[in-house]
C-alpha positions in Angstrom: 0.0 0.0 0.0 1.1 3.4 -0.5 0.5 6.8 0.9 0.8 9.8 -0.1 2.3 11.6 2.5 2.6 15.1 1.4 -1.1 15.6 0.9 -2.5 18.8 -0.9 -6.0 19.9 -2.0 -7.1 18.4 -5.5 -7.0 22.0 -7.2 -3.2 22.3 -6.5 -0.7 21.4 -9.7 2.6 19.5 -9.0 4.0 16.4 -8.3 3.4 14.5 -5.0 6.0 12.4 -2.9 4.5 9.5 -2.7 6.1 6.7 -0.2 5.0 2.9 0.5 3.2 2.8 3.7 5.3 0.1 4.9 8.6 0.8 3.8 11.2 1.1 6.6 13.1 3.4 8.2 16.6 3.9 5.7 19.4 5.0 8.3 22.1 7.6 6.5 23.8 5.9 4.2 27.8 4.5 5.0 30.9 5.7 3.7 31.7 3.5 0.6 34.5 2.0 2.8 32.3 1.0 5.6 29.1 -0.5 2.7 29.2 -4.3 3.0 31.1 -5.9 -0.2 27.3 -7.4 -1.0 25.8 -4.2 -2.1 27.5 -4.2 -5.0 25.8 -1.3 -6.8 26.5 1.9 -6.4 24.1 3.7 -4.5 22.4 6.7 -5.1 22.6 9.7 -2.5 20.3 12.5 -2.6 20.2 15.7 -0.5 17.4 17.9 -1.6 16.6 19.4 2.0 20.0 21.0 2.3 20.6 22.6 -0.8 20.7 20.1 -3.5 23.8 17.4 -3.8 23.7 13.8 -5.3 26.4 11.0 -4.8 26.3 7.6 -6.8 28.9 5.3 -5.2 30.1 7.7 -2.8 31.4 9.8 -5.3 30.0 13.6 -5.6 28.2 14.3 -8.7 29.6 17.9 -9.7 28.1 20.8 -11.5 24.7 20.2 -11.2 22.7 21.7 -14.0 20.4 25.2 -12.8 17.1 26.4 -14.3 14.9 24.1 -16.0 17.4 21.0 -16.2 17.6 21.2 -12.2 13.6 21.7 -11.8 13.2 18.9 -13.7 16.0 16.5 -11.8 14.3 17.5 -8.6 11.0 16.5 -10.3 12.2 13.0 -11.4 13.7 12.6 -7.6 10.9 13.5 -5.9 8.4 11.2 -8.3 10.8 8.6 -8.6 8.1 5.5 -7.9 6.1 6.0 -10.9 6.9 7.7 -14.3 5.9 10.4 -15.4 4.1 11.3 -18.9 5.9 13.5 -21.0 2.3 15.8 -21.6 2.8 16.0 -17.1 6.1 17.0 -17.7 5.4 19.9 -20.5 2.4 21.0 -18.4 4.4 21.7 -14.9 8.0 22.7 -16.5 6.1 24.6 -19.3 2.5 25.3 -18.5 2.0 28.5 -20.4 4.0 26.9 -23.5 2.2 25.6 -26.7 2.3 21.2 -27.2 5.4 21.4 -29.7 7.1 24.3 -28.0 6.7 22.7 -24.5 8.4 19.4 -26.3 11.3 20.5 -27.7 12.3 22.5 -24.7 11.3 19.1 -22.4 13.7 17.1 -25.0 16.7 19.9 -24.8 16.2 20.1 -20.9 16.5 16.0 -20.4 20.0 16.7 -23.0 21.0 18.9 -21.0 20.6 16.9 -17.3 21.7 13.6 -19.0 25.0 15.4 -19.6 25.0 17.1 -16.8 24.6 14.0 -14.0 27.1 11.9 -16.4 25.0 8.7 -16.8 22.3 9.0 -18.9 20.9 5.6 -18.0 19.5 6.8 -14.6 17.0 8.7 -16.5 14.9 5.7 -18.5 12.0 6.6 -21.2 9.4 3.7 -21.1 5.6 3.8 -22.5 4.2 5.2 -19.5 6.7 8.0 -19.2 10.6 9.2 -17.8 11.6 7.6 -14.8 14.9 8.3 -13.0 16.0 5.0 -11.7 18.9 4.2 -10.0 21.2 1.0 -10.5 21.1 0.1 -6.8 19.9 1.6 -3.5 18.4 5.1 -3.2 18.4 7.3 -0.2 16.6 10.5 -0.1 16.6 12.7 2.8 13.1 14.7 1.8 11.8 11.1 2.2 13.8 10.1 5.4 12.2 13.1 6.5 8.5 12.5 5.8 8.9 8.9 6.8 10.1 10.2 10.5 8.1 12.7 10.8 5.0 10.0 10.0 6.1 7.6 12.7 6.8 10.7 15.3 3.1 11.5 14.6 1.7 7.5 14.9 3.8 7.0 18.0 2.9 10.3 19.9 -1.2 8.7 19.0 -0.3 5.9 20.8 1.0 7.4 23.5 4.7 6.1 22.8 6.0 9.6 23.4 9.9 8.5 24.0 9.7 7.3 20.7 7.6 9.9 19.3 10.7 12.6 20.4 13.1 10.5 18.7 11.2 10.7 15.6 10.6 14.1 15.5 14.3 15.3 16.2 15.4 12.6 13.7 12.8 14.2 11.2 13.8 18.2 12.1 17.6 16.7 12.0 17.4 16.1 8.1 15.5 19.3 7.5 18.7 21.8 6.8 16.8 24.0 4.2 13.1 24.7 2.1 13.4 22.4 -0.8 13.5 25.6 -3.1 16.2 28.0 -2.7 15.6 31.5 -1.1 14.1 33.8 -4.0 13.7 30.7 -6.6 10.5 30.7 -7.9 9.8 27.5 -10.0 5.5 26.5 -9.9 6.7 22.6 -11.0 8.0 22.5 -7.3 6.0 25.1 -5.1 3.6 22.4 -4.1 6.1 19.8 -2.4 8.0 23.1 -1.3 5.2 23.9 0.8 3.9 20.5 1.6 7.6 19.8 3.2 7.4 23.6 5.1 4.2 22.5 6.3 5.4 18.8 7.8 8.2 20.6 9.2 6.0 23.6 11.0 4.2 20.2 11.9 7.2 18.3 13.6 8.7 21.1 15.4 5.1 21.8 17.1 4.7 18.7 17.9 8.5 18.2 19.4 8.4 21.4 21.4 5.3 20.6 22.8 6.5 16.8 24.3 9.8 18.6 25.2 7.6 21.1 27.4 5.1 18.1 28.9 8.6 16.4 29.6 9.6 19.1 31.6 12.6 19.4 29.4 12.8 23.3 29.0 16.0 23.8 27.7 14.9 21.4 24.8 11.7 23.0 24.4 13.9 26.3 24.0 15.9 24.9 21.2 12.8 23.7 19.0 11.1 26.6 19.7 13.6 28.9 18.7 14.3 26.8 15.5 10.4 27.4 15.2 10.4 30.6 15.2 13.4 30.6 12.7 11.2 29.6 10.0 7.5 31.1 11.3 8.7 34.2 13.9 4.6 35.0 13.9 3.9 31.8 15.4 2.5 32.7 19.0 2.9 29.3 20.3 6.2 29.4 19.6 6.5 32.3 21.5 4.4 31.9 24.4 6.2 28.4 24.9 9.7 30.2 25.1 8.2 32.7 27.7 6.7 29.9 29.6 10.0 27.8 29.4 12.3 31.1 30.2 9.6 32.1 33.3 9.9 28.1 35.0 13.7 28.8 34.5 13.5 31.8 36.3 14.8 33.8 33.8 11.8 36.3 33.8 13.3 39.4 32.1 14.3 37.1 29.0 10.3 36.3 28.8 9.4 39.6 29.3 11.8 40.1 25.9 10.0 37.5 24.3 6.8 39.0 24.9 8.1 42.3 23.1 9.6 40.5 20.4 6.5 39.0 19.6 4.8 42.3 19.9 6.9 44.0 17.7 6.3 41.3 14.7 3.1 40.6 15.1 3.3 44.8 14.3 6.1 45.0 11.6 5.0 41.7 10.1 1.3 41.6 10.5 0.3 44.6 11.4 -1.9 42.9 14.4 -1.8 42.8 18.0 -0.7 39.3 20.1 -3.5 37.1 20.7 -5.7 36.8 24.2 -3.8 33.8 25.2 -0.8 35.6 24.8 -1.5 39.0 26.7 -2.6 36.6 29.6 0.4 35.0 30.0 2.5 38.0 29.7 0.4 39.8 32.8 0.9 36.7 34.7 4.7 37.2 34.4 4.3 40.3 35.7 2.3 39.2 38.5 5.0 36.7 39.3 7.9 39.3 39.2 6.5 41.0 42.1 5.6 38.2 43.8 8.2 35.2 43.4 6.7 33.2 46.3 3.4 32.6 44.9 4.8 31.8 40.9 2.3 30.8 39.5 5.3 29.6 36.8 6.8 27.5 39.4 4.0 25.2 40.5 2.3 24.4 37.3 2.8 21.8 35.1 3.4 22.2 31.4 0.4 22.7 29.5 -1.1 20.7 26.6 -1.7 23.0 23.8 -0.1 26.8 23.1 
């Protein structure tokens, strides 16, 4: 069975990483040296979540091709389980283009990357379309990623929440980057550009709140921040880094929180912090001036924002 994990709504164009269900967990892959002498294909490495490197047989593919030739490499990676038509590929690389037009640019562009990755037989033509296909093992880390994240979200259901926070960190581990670079604006990808963004918002919720229900502050701090890295309007974020600063006693860096969070709700937004938020901040006050009765101290970490 097979799911598609980076779900979208129906009206949305672009390809969809689609993984088996079932499939497990690929660890990083092993220096060549340290590869058992039975794998005897080369595999192929792929980085896509921290800017975009492939290795086949531990050796470095160089000079990866940019523009269309890379949109369409990253488009073969990501749909790598099923081929794809050449009419699909026309339509995302070259939507606005005419049928013959879109063609001859889609057979230029596949030149162009077969000569560009040096083996031209990891991208196959078949009836049902261009598939890139690897002579041995493939390991991908924007699947790795969705694969952890999926089993971080099916153990924290059942409860299993040690193996849910090993999951997630695993998960947020491989995530270096957006799978488009900053300003790159290529529709073919924006889909799965988002869809990973989204898993990864996703994951580091998720983490930051078990870290917090663990009574692990400091590693609720670090996922936060991260958070906030990527979404800096996120008031969960920030009311779970003035919580986590408060239980530390470090009141005066939550108090700074509060007017970050102010300040880009403002600049950003152009709104004003939520309810939930304003509460909390008043109660920090509260317990400046009186540290006996904090009402930081004695409670427990909450279950939502």
């Amino acid at each position: 069975m097979e799911l598609d994990v980076l779900s979208r709504p129906a009206a949305m164009a672009g390809p969809t990483l689609v993984l088996p269900f079932d499939r497990p967990i690929a660890p990083a892959p092993l220096p060549v040296s340290s590869r058992p002498a039975a794998l005897a294909e080369p595999m192929l490495t792929v980085h896509m979540l921290d800017g975009l490197q492939l290795s086949l047989g531990g050796q470095r593919i160089q000079d990866l091709p940019h523009g269309k030739a890379r949109a369409l490499l990253r488009v073969l990676l990501l749909q790598r389980r099923r081929p794809m038509s050449r009419l699909r590929l026309c339509s995302l690389l070259w939507p606005e283009a005419d049928p013959a037009g879109a063609r001859n640019s889609l057979h230029v562009t596949l030149h162009r990357l077969r000569r560009a990755i040096g083996d031209s037989g990891l991208i196959r033509h078949g009836d049902e379309g261009y598939q890139l296909v690897a002579p041995g093992e493939v390991w991908l880390d924007a699947e790795q990623f969705v694969l952890h994240a999926e089993v971080g979200a099916l153990e924290d259901l059942r409860g299993n929440l040690d193996e849910a926070i090993t999951e997630y960190e695993s998960a947020i581990a491989l995530y270096r980057s957006d799978l488009l670079d900053d300003g790159e604006h290529e529709p073919a990808l924006a889909c799965d550009d988002q869809a990973l963004r989204d898993r990864f918002n996703q994951a580091l919720e998720r983490l930051a709140r078990l870290r917090e229900s663990r009574e692990d502050l400091h590693g609720c701090l670090r996922v936060s921040l991260r958070h906030l890295g990527i979404d800096p309007c996120n008031e969960q974020a920030h009311r779970r880094l003035m919580r986590c600063y408060a239980r530390l006693g470090q009141v005066q860096l939550a108090e700074r929180q509060f007017r970050t969070c102010v300040d880009t709700l403002r600049r950003q937004l152009g709104v004003t912090p939520q309810a939930e938020t304003i509460e909390l901040h008043r109660r920090l006050l509260v317990d400046r001036h009186q540290p006996s009765a904090s009402w930081f101290a004695s409670r427990s970490a909450p279950s939502g924002g």
